[in-house]
N, C-alpha and C positions, 0 to 999 in steps of 0.2 A: 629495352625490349619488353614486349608486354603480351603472359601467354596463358588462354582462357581455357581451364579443363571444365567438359563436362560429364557430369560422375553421377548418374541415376543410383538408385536404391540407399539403402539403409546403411547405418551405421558403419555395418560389420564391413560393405562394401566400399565405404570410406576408410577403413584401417586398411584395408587391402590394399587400397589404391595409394595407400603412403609412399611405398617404396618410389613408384612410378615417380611422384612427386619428388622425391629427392636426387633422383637420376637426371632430373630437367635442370633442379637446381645446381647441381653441379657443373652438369657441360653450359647454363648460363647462369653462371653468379651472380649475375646484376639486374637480371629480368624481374619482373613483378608478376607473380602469378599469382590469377584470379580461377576462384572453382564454381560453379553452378551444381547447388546440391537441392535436393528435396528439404521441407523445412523439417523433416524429421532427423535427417541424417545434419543438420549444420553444427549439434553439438560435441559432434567427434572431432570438430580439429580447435579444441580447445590445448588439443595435446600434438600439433603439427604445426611444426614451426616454419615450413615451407611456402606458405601460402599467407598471400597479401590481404587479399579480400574474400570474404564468403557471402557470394549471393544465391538468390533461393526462387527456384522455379520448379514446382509440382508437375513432375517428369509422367506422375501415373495418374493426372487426375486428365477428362477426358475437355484436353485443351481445344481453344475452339483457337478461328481467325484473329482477334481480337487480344487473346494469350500471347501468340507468337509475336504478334506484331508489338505487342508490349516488349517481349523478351527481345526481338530484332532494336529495339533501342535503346535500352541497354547494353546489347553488347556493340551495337555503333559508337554510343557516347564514347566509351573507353581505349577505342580505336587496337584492336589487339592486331599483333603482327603475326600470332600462330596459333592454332585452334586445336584441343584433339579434346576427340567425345569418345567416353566410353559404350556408349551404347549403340545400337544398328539401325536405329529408325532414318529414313533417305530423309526426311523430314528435316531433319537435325543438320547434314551435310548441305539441304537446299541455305540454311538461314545462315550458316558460315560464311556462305558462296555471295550471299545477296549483300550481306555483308562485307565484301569484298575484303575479307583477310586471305593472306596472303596464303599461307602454311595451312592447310586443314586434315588434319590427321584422325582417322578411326580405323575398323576393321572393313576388309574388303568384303563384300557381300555382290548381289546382283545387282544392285542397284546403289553403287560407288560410284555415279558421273559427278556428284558434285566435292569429291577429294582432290586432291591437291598429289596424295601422299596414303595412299589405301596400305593398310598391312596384314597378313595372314590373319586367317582368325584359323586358331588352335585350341577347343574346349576343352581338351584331353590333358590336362595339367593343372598343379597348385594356380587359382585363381586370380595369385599375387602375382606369377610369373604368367598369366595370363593378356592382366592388365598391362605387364611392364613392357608387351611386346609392340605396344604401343612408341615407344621412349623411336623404337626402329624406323618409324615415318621422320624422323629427327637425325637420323643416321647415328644413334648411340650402338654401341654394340658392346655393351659391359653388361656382366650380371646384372641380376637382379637383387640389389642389397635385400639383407633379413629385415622382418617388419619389426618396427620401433616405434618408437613416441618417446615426446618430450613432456615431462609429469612438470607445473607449475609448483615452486617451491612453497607454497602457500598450500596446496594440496598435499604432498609429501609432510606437513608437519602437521593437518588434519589430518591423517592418517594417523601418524604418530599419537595421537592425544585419543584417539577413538581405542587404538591397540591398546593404552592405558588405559582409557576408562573400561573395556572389556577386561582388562587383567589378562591381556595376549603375550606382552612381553616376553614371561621367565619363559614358557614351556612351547612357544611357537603354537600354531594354529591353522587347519584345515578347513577351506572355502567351500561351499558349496553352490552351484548357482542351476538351478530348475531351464530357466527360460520361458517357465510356463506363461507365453503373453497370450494377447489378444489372437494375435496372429495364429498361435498356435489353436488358439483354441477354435480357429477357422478353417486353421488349414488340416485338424481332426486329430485323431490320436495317434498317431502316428509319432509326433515329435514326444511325447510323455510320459517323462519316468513315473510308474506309480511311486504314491506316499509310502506305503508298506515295504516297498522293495529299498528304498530310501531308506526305511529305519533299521533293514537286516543290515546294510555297510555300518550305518550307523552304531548297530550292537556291537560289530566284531569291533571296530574302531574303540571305542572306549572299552570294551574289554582288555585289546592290548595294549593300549596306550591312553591310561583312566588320564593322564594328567595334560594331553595331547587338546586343545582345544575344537569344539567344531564351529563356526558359523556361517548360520548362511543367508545371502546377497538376500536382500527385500527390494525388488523393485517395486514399480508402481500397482503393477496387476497380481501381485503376490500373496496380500495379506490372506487368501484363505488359505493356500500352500504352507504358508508359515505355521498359522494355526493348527491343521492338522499334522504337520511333522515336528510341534510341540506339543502335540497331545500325553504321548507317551516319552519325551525327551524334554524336559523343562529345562533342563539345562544347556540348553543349544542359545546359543547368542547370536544376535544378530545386528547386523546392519543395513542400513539405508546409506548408500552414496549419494548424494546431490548432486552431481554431476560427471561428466569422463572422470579426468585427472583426479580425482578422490577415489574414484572407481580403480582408477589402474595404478595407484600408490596401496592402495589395501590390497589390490591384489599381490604387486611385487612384494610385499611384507610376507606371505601367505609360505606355507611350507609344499601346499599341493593347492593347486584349483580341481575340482572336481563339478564336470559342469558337462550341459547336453550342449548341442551345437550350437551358437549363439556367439552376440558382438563381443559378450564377455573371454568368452574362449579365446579371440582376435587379441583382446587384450592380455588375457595371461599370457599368451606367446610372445606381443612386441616386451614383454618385462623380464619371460626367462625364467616364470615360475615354472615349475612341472606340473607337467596337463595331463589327467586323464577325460578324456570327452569320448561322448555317447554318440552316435551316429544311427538316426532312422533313415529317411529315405535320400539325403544328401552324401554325396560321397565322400569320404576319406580322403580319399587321393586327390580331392580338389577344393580341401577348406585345409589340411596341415601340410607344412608344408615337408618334404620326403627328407629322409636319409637323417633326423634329429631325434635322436632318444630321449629326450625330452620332453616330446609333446606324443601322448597317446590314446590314439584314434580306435576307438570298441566299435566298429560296427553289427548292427543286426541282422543274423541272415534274414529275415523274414521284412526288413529293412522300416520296421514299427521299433521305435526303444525301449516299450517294454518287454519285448521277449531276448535283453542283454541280462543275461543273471548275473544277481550280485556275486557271485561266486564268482565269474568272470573277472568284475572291476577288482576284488579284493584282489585277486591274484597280481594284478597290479600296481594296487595301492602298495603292498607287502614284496613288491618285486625286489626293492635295494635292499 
């Protein structure tokens, strides 16, 4: 059996969508599932052991005739016996159909003639348990398993060796991760902790705990963030991951992630670290997932993340 997901957006939306994946692989063991992601999101399933093949079709770029009809052959070549897309566009349900796969499962909308197998659409819920209500066009009716990953062992002992070159080992170590990307900086201030409000947690933190490691995450678009929250902190350490699985073996090492909404956040949760995360204009209730004291969600009333006082997160931090 051979079963095609297709999974729009980023990253974060690819850790989500783990679960789902694993609920398939269990009611078919022996099936081969293939995902259709954006070429930004293909390197989250470095760490998903669920999934055969990763191929890549630009879901937001503005696809013309000529797109699809590529994309329509590709997914003819591989002859797939069941289909489900995460996403709503009737577009997506016409190329399954032409396609002539059997099983075509998405959310039901107004324009569901071309499913097989339409299922509730319920925005009003963790994202994950979202996704997985998908699994239901399949006739699955088991929970939705907690989100995980599989960390490559080659990953897990570059981690180990970065904790050592940092000198993390003896005294353990608190994460920090901004988010501050491109995106954000498009989608306005909104998603953006100030530097300054960053360094008051940062003061109380090594005040209490001088021997208590900080560092924080350097993505790609980070190095001026860095620099200004080394200004007055020289002694913050940091890290570049090279890829997922590095990313989420340093984070499982971590004693707390401390981070705004972001893929990172996804990942401290599938590992178990304790999360406090920042929340501006996206919701709480539909990026963590409910009822785990372990993962906690600071919303802004004013739903901008700079008006969370660090007074706030400390309370938190200092909670056990």
């Amino acid at each position: 059996m051979r079963i095609l997901a297709l999974v729009p957006g980023g990253i974060g939306d690819q850790l989500l969508f783990f679960p789902t994946l694993e609920s398939l692989k269990k009611q078919y063991p022996q099936a081969a599932i293939d995902v259709i992601v954006e070429p930004r999101a293909k390197s989250a399933y470095r760490v998903c052991p669920y999934v055969h093949e990763v191929l890549l079709f630009d879901f937001k770029d503005r696809n013309g005739l000529a797109d699809y009809l590529n994309l329509l052959g590709i997914i003819r070549d591989r002859e797939y016996d069941a289909a489900l897309s995460l996403g709503t566009d009737w577009a997506i349900g016409l190329l399954l159909w032409l396609n002539g796969i059997p099983k075509r499962v998405a959310y039901q909308t107004g324009k569901s003639y071309f499913l097989s197998d339409p299922v509730p659409l319920n925005m009003d819920q963790y994202e994950a348990f979202l996704y997985h209500d998908l699994v239901k066009g399949f006739g699955i009716k088991t929970p939705c398993p907690p989100l995980k990953v599989a960390v490559p062992k080659e990953d897990i002992q570059w981690a180990e060796a970065e904790q050592n070159r940092l000198d993390l080992k003896e005294n353990g170590y608190i994460l920090i991760h901004d988010g501050l990307n491109k995106q954000s900086r498009i989608e306005g201030l909104d998603r953006i902790y100030p530097v300054e409000q960053w360094q008051t947690i940062i003061d109380d933190i090594q005040q209490k705990q001088p021997k208590l490691s900080i560092v924080l995450l350097q993505g790609p678009d980070d190095a001026e963030w860095i620099a200004e929250m080394r200004e007055n902190h020289a002694n913050l350490k940091i890290v570049q991951c090279p890829d997922i699985g590095k990313l989420a073996a340093m984070i499982a090492g971590a004693n707390l992630m401390l981070c705004t909404d972001s893929a990172p956040m996804h990942l401290s949760i599938a590992v178990g670290t304790y999360t406090i995360a920042l929340f501006g204009p996206t919701q709480v209730s539909k990026s963590l997932p409910p009822n785990q004291d372990r993962f906690v969600g600071l919303q802004s009333p004013s739903l901008k993340i700079a008006d969370i006082k660090p007074a706030t997160i400390l309370e938190q931090v200092w909670r056990g």
